[in-house]
N, CA, C and O atoms as CSV, one atom per row, in Angstrom:
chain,resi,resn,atom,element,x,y,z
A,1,UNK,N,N,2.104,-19.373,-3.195
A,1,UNK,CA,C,3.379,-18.772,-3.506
A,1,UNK,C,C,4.416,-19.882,-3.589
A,1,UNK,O,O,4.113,-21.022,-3.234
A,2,UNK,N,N,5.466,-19.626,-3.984
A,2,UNK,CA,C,6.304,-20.639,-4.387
A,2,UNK,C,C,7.598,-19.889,-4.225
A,2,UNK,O,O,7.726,-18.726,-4.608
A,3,UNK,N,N,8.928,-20.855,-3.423
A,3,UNK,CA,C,9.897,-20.019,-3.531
A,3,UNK,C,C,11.229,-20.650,-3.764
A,3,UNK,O,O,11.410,-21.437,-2.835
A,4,UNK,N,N,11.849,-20.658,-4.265
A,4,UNK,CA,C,13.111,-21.230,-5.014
A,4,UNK,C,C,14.565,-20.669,-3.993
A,4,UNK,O,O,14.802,-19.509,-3.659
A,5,UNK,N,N,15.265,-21.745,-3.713
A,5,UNK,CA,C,16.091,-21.440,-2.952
A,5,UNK,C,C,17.678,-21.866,-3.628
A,5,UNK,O,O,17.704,-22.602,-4.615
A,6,UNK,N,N,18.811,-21.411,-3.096
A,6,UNK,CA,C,19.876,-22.110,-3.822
A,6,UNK,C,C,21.144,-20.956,-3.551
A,6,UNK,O,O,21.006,-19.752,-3.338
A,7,UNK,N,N,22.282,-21.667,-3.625
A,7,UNK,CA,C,23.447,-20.908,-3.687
A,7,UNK,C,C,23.608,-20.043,-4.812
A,7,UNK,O,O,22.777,-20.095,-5.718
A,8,UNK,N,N,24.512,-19.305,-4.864
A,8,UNK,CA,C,24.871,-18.307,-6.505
A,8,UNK,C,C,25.244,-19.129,-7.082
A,8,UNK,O,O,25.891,-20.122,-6.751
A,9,UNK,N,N,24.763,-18.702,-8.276
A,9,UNK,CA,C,24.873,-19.465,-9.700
A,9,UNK,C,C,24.494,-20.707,-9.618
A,9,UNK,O,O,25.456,-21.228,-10.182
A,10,UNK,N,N,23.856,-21.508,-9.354
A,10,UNK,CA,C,23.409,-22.482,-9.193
A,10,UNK,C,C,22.283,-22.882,-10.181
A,10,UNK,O,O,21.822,-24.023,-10.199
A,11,UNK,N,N,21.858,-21.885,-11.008
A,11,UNK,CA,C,20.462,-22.039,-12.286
A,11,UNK,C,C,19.235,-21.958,-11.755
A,11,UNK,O,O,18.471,-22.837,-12.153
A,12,UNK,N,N,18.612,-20.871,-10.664
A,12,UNK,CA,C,17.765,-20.733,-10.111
A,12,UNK,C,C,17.204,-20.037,-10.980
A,12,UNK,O,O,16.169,-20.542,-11.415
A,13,UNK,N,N,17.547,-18.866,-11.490
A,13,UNK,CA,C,16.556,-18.354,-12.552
A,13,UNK,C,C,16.397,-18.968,-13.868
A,13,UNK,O,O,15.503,-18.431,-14.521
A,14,UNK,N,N,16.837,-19.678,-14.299
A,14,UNK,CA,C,16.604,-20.418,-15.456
A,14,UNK,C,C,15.634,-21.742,-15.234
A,14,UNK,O,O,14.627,-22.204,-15.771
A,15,UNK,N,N,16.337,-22.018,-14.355
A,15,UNK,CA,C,14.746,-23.241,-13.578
A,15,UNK,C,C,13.151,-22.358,-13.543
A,15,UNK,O,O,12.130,-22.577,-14.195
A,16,UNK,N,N,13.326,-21.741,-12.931
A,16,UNK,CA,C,12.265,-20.783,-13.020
A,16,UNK,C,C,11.588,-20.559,-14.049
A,16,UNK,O,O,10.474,-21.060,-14.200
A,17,UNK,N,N,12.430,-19.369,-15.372
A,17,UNK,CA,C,12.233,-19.940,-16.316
A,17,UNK,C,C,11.300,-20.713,-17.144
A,17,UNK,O,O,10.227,-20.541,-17.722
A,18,UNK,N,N,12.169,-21.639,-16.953
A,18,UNK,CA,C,11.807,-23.126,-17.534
A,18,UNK,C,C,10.187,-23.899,-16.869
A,18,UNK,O,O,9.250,-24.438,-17.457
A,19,UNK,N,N,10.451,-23.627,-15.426
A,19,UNK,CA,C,9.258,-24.431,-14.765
A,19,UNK,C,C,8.029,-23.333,-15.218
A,19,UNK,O,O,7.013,-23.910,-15.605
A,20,UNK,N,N,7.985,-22.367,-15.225
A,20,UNK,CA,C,6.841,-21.628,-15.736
A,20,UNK,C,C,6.377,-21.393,-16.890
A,20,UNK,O,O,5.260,-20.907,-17.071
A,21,UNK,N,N,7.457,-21.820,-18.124
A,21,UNK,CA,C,7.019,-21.598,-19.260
A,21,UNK,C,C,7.244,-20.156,-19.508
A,21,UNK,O,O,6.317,-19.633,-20.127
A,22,UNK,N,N,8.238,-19.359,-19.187
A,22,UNK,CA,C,7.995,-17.720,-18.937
A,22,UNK,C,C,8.343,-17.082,-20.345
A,22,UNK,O,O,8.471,-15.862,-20.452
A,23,UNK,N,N,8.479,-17.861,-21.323
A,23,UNK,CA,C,8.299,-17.159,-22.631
A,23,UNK,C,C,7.551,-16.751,-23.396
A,23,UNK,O,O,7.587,-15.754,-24.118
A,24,UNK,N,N,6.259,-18.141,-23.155
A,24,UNK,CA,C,5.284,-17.667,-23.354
A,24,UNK,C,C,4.036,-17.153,-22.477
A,24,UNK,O,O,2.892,-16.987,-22.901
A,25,UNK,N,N,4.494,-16.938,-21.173
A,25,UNK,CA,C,3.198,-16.134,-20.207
A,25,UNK,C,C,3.379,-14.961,-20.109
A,25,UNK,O,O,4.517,-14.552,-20.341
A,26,UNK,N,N,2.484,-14.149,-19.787
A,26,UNK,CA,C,2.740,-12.518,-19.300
A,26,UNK,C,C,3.388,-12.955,-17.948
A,26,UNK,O,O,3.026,-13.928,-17.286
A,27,UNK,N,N,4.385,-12.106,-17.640
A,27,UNK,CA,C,4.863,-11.985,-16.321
A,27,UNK,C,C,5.402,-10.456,-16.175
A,27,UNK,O,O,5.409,-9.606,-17.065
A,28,UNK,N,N,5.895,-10.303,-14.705
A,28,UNK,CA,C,6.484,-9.337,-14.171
A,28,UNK,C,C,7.603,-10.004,-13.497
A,28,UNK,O,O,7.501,-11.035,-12.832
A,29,UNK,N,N,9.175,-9.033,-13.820
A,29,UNK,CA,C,10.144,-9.657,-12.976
A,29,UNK,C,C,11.057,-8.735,-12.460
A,29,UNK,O,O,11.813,-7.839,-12.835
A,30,UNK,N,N,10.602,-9.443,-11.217
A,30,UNK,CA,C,11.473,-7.978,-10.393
A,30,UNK,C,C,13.003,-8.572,-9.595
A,30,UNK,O,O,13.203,-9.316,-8.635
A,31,UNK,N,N,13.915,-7.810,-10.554
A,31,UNK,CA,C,15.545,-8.157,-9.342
A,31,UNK,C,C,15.925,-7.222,-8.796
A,31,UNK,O,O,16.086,-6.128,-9.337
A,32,UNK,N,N,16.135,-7.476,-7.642
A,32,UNK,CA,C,16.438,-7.153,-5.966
A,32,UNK,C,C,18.075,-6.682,-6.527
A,32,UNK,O,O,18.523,-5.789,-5.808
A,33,UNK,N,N,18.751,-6.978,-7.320
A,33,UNK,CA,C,20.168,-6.782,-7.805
A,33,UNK,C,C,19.776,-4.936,-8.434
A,33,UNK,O,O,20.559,-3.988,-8.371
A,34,UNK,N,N,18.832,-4.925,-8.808
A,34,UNK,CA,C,18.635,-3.645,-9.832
A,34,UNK,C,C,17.681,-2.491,-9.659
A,34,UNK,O,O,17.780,-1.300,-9.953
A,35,UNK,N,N,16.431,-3.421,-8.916
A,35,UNK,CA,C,15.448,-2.241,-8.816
A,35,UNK,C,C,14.708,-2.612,-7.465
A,35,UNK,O,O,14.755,-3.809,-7.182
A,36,UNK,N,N,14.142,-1.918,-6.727
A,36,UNK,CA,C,13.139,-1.750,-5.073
A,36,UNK,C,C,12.491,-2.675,-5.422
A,36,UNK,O,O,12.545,-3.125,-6.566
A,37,UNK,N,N,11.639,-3.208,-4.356
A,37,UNK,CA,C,10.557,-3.916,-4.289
A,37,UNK,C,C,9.168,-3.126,-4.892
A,37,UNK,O,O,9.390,-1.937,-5.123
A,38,UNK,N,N,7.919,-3.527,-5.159
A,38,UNK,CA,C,6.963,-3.190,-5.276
A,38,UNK,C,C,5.452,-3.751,-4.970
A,38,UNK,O,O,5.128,-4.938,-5.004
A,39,UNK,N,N,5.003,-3.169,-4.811
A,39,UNK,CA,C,3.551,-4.005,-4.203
A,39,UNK,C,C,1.929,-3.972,-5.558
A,39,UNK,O,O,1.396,-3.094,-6.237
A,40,UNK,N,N,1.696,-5.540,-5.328
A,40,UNK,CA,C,0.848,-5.343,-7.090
A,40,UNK,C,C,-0.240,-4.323,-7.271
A,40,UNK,O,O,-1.327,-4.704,-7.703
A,41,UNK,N,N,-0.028,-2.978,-6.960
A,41,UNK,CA,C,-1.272,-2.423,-7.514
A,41,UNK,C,C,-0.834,-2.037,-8.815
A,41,UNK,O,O,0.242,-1.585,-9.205
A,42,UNK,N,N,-2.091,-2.362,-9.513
A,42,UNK,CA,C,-2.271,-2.625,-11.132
A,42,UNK,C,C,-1.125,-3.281,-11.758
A,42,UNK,O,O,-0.323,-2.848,-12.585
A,43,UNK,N,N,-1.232,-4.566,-11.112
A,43,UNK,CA,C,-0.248,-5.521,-11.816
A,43,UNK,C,C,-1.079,-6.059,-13.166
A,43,UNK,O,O,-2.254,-5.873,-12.847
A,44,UNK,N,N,-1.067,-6.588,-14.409
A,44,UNK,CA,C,-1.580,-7.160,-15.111
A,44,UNK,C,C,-0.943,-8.405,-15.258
A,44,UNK,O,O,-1.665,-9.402,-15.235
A,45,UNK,N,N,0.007,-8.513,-15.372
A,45,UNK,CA,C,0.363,-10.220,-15.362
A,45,UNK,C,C,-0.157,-10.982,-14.536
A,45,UNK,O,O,-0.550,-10.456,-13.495
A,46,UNK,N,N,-0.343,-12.491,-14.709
A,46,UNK,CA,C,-0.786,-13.325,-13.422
A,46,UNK,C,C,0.505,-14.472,-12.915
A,46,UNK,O,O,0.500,-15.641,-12.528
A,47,UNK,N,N,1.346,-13.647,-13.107
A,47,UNK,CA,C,2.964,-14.354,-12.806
A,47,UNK,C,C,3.807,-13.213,-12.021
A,47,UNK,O,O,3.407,-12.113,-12.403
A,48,UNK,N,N,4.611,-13.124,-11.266
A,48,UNK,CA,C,5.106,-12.189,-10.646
A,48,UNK,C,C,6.523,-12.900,-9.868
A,48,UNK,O,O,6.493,-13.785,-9.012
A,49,UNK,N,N,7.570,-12.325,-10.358
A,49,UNK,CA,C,8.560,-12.932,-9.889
A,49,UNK,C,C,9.597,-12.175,-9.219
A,49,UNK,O,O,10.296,-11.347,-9.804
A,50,UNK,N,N,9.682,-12.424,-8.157
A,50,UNK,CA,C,10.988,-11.957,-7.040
A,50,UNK,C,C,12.303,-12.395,-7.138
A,50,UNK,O,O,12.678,-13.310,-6.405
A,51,UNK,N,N,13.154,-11.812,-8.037
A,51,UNK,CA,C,14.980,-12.587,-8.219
A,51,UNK,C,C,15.300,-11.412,-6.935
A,51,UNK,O,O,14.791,-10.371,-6.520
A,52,UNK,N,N,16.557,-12.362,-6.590
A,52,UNK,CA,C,17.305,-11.485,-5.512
A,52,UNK,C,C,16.947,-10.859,-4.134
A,52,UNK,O,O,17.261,-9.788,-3.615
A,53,UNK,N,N,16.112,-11.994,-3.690
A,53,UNK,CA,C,15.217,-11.919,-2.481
A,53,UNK,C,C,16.432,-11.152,-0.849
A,53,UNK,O,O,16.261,-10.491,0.175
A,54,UNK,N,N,17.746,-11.933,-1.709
A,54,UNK,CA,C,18.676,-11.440,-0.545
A,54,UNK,C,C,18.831,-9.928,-0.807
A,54,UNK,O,O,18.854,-9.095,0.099
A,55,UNK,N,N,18.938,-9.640,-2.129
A,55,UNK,CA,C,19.090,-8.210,-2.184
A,55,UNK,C,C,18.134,-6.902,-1.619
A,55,UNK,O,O,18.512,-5.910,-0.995
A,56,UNK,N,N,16.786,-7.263,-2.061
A,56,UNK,CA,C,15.861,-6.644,-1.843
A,56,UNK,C,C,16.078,-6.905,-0.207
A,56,UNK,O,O,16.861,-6.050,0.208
A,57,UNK,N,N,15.752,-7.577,0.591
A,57,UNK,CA,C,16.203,-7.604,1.794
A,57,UNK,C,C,17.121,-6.838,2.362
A,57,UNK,O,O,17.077,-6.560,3.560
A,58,UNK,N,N,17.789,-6.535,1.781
A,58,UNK,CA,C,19.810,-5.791,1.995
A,58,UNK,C,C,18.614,-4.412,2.517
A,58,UNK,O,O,18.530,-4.088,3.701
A,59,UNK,N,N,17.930,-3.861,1.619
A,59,UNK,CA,C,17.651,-2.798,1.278
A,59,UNK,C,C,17.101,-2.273,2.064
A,59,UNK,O,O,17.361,-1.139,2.466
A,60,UNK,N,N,15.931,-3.225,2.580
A,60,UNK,CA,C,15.177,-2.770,3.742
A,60,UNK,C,C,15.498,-3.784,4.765
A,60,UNK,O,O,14.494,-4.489,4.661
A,61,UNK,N,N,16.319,-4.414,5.815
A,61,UNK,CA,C,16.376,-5.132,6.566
A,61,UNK,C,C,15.665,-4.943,7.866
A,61,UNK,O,O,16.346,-4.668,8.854
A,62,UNK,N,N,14.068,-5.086,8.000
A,62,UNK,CA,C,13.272,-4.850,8.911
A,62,UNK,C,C,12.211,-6.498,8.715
A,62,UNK,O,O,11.566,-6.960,7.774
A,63,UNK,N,N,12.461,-6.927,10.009
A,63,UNK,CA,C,11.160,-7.587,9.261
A,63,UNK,C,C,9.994,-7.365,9.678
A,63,UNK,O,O,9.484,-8.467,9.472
A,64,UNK,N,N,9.082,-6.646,10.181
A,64,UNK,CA,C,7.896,-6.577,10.421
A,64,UNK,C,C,7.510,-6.050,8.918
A,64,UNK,O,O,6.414,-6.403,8.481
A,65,UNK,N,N,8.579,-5.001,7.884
A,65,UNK,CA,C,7.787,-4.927,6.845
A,65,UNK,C,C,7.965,-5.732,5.831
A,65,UNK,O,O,7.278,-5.654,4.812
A,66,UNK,N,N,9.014,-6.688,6.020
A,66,UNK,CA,C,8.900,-8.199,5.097
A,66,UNK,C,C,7.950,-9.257,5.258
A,66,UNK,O,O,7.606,-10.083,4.413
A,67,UNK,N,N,7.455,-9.099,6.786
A,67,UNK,CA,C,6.109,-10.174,7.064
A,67,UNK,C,C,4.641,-9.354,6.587
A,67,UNK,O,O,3.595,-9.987,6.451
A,68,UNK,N,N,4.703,-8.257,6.417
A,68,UNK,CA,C,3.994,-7.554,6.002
A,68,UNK,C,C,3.840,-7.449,3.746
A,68,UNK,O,O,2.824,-7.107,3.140
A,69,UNK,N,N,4.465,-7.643,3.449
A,69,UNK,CA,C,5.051,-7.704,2.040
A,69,UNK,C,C,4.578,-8.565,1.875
A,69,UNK,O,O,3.577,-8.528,1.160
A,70,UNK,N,N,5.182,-10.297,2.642
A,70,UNK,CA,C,5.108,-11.229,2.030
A,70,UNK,C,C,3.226,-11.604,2.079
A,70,UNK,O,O,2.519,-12.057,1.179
A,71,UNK,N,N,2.829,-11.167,3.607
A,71,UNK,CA,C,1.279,-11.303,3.067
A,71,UNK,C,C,0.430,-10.796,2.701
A,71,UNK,O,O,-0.748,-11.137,2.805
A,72,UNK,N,N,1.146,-9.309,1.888
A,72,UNK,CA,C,0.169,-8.485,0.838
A,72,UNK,C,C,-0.122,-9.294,-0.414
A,72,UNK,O,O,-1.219,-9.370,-0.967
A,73,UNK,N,N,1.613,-10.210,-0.991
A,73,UNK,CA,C,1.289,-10.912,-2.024
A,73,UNK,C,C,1.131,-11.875,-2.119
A,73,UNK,O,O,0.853,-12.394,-3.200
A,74,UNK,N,N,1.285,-12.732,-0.643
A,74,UNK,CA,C,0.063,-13.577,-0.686
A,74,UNK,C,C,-1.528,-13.713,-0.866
A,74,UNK,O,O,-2.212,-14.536,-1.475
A,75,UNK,N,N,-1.863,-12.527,-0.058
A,75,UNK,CA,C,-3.125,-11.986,-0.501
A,75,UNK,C,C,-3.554,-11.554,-1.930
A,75,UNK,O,O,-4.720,-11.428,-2.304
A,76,UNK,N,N,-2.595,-11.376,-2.568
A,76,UNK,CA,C,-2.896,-11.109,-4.102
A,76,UNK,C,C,-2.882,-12.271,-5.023
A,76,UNK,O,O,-3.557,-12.321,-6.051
A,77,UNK,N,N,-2.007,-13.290,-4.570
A,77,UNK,CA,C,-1.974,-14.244,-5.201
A,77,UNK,C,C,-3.391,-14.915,-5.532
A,77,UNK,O,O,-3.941,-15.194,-6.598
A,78,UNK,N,N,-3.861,-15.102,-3.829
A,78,UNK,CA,C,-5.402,-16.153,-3.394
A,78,UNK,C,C,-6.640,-15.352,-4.077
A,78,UNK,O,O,-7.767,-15.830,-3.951
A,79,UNK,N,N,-6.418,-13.936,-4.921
A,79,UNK,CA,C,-7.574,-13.400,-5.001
A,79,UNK,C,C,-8.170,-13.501,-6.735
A,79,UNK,O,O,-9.140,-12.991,-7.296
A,80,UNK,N,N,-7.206,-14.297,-7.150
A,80,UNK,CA,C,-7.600,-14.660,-8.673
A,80,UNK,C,C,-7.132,-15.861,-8.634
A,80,UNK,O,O,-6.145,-15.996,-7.912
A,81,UNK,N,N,-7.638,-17.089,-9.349
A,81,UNK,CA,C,-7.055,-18.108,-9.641
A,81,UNK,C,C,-6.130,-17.761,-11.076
A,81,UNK,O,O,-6.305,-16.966,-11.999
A,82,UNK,N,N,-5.192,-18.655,-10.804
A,82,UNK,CA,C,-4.054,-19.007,-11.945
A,82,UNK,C,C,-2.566,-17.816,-11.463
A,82,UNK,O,O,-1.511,-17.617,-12.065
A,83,UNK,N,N,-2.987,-17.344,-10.416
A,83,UNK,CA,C,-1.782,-16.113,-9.946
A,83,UNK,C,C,-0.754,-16.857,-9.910
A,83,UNK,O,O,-0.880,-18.048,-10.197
A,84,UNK,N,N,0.624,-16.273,-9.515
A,84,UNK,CA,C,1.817,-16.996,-8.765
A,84,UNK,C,C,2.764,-16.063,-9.159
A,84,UNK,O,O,3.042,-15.546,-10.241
A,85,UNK,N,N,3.346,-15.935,-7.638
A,85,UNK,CA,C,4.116,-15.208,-6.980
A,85,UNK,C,C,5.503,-16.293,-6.929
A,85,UNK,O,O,5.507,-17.395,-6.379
A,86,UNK,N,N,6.467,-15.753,-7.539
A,86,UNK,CA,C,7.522,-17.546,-7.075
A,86,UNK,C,C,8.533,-15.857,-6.347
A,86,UNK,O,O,8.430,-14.705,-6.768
A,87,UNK,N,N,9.293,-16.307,-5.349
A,87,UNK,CA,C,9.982,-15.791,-5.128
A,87,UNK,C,C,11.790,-16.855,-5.129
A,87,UNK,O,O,11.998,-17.995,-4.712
A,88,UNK,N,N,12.630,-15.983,-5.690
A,88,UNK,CA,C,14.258,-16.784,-5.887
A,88,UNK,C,C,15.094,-16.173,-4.600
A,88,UNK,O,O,15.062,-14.979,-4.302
A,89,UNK,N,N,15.622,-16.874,-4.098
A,89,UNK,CA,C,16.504,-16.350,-2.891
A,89,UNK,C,C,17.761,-16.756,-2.752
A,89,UNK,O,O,17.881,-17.979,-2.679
A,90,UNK,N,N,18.873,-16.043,-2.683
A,90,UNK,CA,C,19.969,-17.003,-2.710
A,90,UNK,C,C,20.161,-17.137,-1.274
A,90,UNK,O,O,19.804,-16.307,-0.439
A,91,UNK,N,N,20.808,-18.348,-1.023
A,91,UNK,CA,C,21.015,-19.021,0.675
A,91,UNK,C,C,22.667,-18.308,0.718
A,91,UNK,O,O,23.721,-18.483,0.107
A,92,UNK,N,N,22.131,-17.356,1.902
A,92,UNK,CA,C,23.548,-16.843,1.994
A,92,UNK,C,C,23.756,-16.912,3.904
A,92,UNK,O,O,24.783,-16.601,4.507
A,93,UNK,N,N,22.832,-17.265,4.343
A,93,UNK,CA,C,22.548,-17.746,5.503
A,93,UNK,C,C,24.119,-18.975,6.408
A,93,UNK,O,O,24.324,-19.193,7.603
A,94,UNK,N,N,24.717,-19.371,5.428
A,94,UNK,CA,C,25.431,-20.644,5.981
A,94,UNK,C,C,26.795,-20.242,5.412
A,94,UNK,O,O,27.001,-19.483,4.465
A,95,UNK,N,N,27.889,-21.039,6.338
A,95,UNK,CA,C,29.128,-20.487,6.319
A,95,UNK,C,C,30.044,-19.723,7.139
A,95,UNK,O,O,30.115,-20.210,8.267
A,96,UNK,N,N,30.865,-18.566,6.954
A,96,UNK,CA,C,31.358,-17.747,7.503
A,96,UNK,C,C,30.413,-16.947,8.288
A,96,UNK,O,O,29.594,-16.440,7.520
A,97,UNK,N,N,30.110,-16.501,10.020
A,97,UNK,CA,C,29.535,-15.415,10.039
A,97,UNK,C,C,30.518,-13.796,9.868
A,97,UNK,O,O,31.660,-13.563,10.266
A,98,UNK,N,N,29.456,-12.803,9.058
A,98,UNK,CA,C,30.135,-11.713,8.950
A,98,UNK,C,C,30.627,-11.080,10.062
A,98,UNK,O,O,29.780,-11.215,10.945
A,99,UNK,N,N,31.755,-10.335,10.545
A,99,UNK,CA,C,32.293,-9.654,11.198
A,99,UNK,C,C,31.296,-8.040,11.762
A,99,UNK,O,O,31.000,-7.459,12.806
A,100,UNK,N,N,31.108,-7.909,10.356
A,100,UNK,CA,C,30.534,-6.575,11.442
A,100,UNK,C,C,28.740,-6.553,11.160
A,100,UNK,O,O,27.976,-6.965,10.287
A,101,UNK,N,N,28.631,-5.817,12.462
A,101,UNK,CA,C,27.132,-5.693,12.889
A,101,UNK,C,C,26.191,-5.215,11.930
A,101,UNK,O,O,25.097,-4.874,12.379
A,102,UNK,N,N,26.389,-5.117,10.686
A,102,UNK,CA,C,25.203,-4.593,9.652
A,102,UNK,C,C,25.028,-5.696,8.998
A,102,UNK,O,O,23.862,-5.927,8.676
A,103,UNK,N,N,26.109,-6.728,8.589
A,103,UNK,CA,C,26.514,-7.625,7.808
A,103,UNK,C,C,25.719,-9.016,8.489
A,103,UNK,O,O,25.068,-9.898,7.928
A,104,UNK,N,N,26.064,-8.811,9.933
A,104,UNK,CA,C,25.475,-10.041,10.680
A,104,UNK,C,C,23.777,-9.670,10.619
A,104,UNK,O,O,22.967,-10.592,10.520
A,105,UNK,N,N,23.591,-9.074,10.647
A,105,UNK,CA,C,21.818,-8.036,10.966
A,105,UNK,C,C,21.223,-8.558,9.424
A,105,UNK,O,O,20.172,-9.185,9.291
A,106,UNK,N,N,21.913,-8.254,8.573
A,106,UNK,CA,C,21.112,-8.475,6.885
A,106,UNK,C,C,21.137,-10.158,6.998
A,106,UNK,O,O,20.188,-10.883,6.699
A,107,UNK,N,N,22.275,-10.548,7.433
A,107,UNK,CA,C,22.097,-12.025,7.193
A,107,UNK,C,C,21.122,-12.775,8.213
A,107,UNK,O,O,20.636,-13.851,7.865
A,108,UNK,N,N,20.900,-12.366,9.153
A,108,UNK,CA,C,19.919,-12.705,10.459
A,108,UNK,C,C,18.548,-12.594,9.794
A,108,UNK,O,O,17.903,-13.633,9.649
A,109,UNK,N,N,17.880,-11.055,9.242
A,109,UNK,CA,C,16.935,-10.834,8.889
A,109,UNK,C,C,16.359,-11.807,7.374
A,109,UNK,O,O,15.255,-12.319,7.191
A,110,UNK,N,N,17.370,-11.797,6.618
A,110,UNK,CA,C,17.387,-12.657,5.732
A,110,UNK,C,C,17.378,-13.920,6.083
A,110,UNK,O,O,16.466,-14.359,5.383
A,111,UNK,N,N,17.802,-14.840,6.728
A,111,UNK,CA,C,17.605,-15.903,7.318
A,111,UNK,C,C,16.197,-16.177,7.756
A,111,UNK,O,O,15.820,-17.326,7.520
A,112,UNK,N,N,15.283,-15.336,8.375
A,112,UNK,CA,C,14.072,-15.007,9.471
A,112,UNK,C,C,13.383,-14.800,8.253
A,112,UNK,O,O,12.363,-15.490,8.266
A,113,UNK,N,N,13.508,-14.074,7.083
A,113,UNK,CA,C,12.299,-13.716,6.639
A,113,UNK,C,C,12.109,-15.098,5.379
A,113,UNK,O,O,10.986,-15.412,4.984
A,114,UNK,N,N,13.279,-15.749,4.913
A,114,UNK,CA,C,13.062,-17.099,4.390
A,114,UNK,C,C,12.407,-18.054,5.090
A,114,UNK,O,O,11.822,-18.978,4.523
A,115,UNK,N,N,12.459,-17.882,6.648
A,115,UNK,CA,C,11.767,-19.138,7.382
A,115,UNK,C,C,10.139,-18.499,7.378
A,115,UNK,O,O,9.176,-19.243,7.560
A,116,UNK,N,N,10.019,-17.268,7.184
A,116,UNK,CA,C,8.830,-16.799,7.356
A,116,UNK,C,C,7.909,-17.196,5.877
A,116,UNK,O,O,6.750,-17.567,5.690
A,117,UNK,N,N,9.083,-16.904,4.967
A,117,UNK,CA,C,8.325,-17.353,3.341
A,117,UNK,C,C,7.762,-18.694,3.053
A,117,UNK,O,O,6.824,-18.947,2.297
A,118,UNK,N,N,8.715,-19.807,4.012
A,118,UNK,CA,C,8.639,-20.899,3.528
A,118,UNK,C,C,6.973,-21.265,4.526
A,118,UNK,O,O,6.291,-22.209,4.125
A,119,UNK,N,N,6.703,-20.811,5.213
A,119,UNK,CA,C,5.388,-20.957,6.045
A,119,UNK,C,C,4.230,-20.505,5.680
A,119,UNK,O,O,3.225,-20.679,6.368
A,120,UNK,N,N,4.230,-19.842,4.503
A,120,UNK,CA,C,3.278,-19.132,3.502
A,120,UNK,C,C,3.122,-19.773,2.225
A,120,UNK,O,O,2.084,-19.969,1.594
A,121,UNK,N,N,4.401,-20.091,1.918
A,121,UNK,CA,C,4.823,-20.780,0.303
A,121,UNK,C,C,3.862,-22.349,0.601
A,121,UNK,O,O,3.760,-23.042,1.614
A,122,UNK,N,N,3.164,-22.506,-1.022
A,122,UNK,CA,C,3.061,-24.099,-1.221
A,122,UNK,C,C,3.819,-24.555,-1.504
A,122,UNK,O,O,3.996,-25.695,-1.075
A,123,UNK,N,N,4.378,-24.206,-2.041
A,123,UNK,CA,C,6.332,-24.625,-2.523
A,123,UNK,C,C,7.054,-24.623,-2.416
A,123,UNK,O,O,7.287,-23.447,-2.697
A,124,UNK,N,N,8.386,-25.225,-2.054
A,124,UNK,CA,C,9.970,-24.730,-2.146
A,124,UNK,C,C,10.435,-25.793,-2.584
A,124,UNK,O,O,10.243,-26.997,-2.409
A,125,UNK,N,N,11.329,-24.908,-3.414
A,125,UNK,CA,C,12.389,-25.940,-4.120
A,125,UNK,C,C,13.733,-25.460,-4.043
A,125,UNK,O,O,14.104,-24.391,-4.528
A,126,UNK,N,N,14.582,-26.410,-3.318
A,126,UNK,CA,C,16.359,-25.927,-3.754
A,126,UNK,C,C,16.824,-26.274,-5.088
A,126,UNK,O,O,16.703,-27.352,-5.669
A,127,UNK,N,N,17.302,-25.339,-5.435
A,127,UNK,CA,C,18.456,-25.929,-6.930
A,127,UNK,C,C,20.132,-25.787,-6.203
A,127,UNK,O,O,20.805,-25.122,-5.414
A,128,UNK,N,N,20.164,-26.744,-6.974
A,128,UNK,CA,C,21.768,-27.264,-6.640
A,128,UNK,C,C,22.249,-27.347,-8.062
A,128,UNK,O,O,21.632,-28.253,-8.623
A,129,UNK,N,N,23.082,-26.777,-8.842
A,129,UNK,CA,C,23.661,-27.258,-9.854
A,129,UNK,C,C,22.917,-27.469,-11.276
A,129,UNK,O,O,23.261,-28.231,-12.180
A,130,UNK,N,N,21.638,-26.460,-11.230
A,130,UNK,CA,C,20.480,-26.438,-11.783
A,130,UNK,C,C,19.531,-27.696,-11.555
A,130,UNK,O,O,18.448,-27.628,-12.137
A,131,UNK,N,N,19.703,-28.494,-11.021
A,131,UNK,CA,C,18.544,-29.490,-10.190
A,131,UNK,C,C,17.655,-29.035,-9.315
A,131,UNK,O,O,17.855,-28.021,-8.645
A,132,UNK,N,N,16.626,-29.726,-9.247
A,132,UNK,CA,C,15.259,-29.178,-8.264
A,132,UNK,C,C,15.577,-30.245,-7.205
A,132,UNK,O,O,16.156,-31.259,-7.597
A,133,UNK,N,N,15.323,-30.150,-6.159
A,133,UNK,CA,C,14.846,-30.894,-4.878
A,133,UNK,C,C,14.041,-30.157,-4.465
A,133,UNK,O,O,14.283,-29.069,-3.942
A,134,UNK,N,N,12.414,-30.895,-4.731
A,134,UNK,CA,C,10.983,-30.349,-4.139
A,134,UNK,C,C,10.847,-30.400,-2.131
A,134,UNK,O,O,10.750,-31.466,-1.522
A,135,UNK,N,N,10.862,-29.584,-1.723
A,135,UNK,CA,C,11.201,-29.170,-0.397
A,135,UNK,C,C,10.062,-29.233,0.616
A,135,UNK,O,O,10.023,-29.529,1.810
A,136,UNK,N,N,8.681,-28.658,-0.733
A,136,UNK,CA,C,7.284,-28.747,0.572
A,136,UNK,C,C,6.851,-28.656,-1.288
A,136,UNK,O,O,5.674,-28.654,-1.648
């Protein structure tokens, strides 16, 4: 798995994009801005992409079923060669803490379940300004 990290607007999905070639592969792309999460049964693409990792998070802020998620599709990834799962996350982790207790809770869980991704992921990369810095 692979997971792309970075502030807003920063060109995380266009890196993406770009690093996969996603014009010409089959993929699936799922944003956390627009629609639920989903789990790959009868996925056909062998690309699968997570935008808005903070959002989807917002949604369900639990993590036993985000550590649970993340190693269903890990498990899906390892079970065909050529898979990949990239997940995009924006770092909303740093800065101001929020004032009230739902606000601090999404950003906590979100924080926890990125440290949990990056321990699964072969990859991470921050974009800064649409630049990569390879991370692991």
């Amino acid at each position: 798995m692979h997971f792309v990290v970075g502030g807003a607007f920063q060109g995380k999905r266009k890196w993406v994009v770009e690093h996969y070639r996603l014009i010409e592969v089959a993929h699936v792309w799922c944003s956390g801005y627009t629609q639920a999460p989903f789990l790959p049964h009868e996925i056909n693409a062998r690309t699968v992409i997570f935008e808005g990792l903070e959002a989807l998070i917002r949604q369900l802020p639990e993590r036993a079923y985000w550590e649970s998620f993340f190693q269903t599709w890990c498990e899906w990834e390892s079970e065909a060669e050529g898979r990949h799962v990239v997940w995009i996350g924006c770092d909303i982790t740093q800065g101001i803490v929020p004032m009230e207790k739902e606000e601090r809770h999404w950003r906590d869980v979100t924080g926890w379940c990125y440290q949990q991704l990056v321990k699964q992921c072969t990859r991470v990369d921050r974009i800064w300004c649409g630049l990569a810095e390879r991370m692991k």
